[in-house]
C-alpha positions as MATLAB code, in Angstrom:
seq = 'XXXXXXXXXXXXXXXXXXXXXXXXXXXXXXXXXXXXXXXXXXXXXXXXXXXXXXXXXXXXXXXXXXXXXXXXXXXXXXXXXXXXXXXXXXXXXXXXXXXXXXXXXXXXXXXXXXXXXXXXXXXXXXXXXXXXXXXXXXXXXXXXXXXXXXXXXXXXXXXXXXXXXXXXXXXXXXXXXXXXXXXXXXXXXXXXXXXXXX';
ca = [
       9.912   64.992  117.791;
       7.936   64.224  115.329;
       9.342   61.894  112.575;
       6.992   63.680  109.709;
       9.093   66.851  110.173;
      11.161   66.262  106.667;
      12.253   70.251  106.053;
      14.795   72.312  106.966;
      13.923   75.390  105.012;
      11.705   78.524  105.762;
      10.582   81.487  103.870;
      11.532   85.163  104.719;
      11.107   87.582  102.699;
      10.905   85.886   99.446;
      14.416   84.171  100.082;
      14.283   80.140  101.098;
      17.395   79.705  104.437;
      17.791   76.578  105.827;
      17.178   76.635  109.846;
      19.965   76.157  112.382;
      20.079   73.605  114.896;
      18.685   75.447  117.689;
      15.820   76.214  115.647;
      15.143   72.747  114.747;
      15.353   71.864  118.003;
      13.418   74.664  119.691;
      10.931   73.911  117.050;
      10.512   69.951  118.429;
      10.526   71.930  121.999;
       7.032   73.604  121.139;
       5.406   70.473  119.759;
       6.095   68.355  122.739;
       5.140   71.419  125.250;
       1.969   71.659  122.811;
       1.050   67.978  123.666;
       1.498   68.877  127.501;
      -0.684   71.338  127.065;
      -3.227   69.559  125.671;
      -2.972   66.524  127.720;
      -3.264   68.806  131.322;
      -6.344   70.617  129.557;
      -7.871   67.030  128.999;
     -10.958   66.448  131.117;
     -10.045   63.255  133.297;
     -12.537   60.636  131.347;
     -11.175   61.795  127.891;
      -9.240   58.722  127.823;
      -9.013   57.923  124.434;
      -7.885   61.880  123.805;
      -5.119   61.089  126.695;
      -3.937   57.907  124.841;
      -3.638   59.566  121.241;
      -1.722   62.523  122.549;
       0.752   60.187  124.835;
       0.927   58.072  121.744;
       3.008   61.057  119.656;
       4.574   61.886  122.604;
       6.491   58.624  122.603;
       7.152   58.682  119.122;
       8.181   62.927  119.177;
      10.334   62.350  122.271;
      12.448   59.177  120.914;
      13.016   60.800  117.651;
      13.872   64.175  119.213;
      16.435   62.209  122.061;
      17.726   60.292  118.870;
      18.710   63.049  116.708;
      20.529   64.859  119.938;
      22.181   62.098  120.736;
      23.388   61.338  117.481;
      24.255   65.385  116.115;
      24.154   67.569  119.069;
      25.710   65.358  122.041;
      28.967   64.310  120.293;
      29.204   67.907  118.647;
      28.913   69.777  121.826;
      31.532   67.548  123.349;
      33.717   67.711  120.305;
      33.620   71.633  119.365;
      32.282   73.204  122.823;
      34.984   73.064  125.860;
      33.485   72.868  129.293;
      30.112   71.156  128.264;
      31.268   67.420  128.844;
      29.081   67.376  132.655;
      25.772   68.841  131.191;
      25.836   66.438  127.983;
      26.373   63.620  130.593;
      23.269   65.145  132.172;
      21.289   65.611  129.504;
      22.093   61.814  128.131;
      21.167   60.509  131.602;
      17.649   62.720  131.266;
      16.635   60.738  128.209;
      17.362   57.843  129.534;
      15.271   58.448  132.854;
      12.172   59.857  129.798;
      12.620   56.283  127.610;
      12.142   54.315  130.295;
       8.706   56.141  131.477;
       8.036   56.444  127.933;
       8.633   52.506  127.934;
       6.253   52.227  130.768;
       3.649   54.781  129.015;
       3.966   52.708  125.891;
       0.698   50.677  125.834;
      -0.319   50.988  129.326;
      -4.324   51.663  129.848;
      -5.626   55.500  129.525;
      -7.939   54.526  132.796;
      -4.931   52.807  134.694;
      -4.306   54.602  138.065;
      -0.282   55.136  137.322;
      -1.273   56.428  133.570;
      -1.778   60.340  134.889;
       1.162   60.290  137.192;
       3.500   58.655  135.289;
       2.896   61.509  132.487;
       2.857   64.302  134.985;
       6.372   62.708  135.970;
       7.246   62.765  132.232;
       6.209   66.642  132.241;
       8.227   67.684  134.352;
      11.299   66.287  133.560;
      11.118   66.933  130.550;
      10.266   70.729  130.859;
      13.320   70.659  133.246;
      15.787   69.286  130.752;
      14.566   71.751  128.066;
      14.658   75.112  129.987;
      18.242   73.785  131.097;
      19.092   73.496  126.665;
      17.178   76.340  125.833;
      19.118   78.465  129.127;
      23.123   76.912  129.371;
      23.292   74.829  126.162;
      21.483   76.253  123.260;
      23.247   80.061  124.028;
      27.036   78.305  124.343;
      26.108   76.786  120.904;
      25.319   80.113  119.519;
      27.936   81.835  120.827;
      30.982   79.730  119.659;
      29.804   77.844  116.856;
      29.924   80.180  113.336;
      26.347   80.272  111.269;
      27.082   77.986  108.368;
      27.770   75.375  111.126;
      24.558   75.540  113.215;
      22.427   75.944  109.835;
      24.856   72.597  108.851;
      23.827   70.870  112.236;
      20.325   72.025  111.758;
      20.306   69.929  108.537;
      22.005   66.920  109.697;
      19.360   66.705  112.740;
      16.225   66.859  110.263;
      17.996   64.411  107.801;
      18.580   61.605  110.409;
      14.849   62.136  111.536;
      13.297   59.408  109.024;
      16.288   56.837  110.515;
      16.053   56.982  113.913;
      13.489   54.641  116.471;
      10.636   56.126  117.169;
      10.133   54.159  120.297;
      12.337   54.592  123.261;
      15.701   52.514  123.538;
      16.340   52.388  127.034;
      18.803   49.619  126.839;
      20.599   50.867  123.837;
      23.719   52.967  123.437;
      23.119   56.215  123.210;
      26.622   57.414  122.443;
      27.961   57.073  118.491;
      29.829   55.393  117.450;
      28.129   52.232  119.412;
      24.890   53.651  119.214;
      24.753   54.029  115.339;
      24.013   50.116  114.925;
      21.208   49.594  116.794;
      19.602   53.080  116.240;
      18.890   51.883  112.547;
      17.810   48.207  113.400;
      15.816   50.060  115.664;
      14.515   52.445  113.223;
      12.962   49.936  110.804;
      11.415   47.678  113.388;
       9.417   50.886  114.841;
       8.480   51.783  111.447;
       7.291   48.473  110.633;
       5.060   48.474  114.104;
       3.936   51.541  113.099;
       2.627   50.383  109.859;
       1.193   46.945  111.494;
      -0.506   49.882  114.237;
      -1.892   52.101  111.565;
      -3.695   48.977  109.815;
];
């Protein structure tokens, strides 16, 4: 989610541990749901509020689906039998979120589609992560060791400042083909985000 997130470390008691996958990923969980939140409390004329928060949520949702689909797709289809059908899910999810975030990208605050197009984005969105958090998140705990979550968990938050951070609809979203255009990708959304920030 969001492409500031740069650590993988936490504290307890005194000690510094690096945080497993799931933990990075529930983490990017809370900060979209957070923006949901935020946006449903919204009074209806608080455009420019509505705008800023649907603004990160395109850039925290195509760097979360990045990372997944670059770490914890081809790993759960590599090391976790039986969980080929829900990845296939899961990739076809994003790509149903990309393209509303695609349409969401841009599109007037007062337009009449603006509201329902992110209520649509809501709730598939909450659907796909109860479904990791509930089948795919507890299958990764239970057969894959520690040291290789808390490896995982630093491989997602490394490839955070190299992925897009603007949906991809039309691009790969499988290594090894989509490894190419995830990085050309990358630097052209950075660069529009600089050009934006100006």
């Amino acid at each position: 989610m969001a492409a500031t997130k740069k650590t993988t470390t936490r504290r307890q008691g005194g000690a510094t541990t690096d945080q497993d996958a799931i933990a990075v990923l529930k983490g990017d969980h809370a900060s979209v749901e957070e923006l949901f939140a935020k946006f449903e409390k919204s009074g209806p004329r608080a455009f420019k509020t509505r705008a800023n928060l649907v603004s990160r949520m395109i850039t925290e949702l195509s760097v979360h689906a990045a990372i997944e689909e670059a770490v914890l797709y081809p790993t759960c289809r590599q090391e976790l039998a039986g969980t080929e059908d829900e990845v296939l899910e899961s990739l076809e999810e994003h790509h149903v979120v990309k393209w509303l975030l695609v349409e969401l990208d841009g599109l007037d605050p007062e337009h009449e589609r603006f509201h329902p197009k992110v209520a649509v984005l809501t709730e598939l969105v909450r659907h796909h992560v109860r479904e990791e958090e509930r089948q795919l998140f507890p299958a990764l705990r239970a057969n894959l060791g520690k040291a290789r979550l808390v490896e995982l968990g630093k491989e997602l938050t490394n490839l955070r400042s190299n992925v897009p951070t603007r949906p991809h609809p039309r691009t790969p979203d499988t290594p090894p083909a989509s490894l190419v255009p995830d990085v050309v990708a990358a630097v052209v959304d950075r660069a529009r985000g600089l050009v934006h920030a100006d």
